[in-house]
N, C-alpha and C positions, 0 to 999 in steps of 0.2 A: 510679612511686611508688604505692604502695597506700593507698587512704582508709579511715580507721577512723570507723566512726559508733557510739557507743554512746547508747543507748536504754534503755527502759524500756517492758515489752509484755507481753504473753499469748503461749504456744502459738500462739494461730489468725492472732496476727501474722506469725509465723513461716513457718507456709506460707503464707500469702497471699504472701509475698515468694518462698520458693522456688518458689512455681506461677509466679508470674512471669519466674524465672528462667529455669525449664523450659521456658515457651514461646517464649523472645528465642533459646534455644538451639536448641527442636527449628523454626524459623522461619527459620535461620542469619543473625541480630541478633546484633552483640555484644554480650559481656556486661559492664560495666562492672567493673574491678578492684576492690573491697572487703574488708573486711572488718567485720563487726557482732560486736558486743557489746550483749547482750539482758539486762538485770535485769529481774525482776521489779517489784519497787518503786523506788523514791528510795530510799529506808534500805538498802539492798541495795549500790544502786549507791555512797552515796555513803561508806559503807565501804570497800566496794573501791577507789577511788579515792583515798581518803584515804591511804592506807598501812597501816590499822588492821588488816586483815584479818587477818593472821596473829598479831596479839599475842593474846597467852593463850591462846595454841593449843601451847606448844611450837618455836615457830615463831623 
C-alpha cells in the first residue's frame, strides 16, 4: 500500500526531501513507498480538496 502525505511547503522543502531521498538511495537504505502532495498555502490546499477546484473553470 502506498502512503499519501499532503502538506503544505516551500520549494526548499522540496529538496531537502529529495536530497534525502538521494542519499538512503545512493547508501543502498530503502526507500520508503510514498507519495506527497505539496500546496503552497492552506487556501490552496484546501480548495483542492474540497471538490472546488474545477468549478468555474469549464470543468
Amino acid at each position: 500500500m502506498t502512503k499519501v502525505i499532503i502538506r503544505t511547503g516551500v520549494v526548499k522543502g522540496f529538496f531537502e526531501r529529495a536530497r534525502k531521498v538521494a542519499q538512503k538511495a545512493d547508501s543502498g537504505e530503502p526507500i520508503s513507498r510514498s507519495e506527497t502532495i505539496t500546496f503552497e498555502g492552506p487556501q490552496e490546499k484546501d480548495v483542492a480538496l474540497s471538490g472546488g477546484a474545477g468549478k468555474g473553470r469549464g470543468a
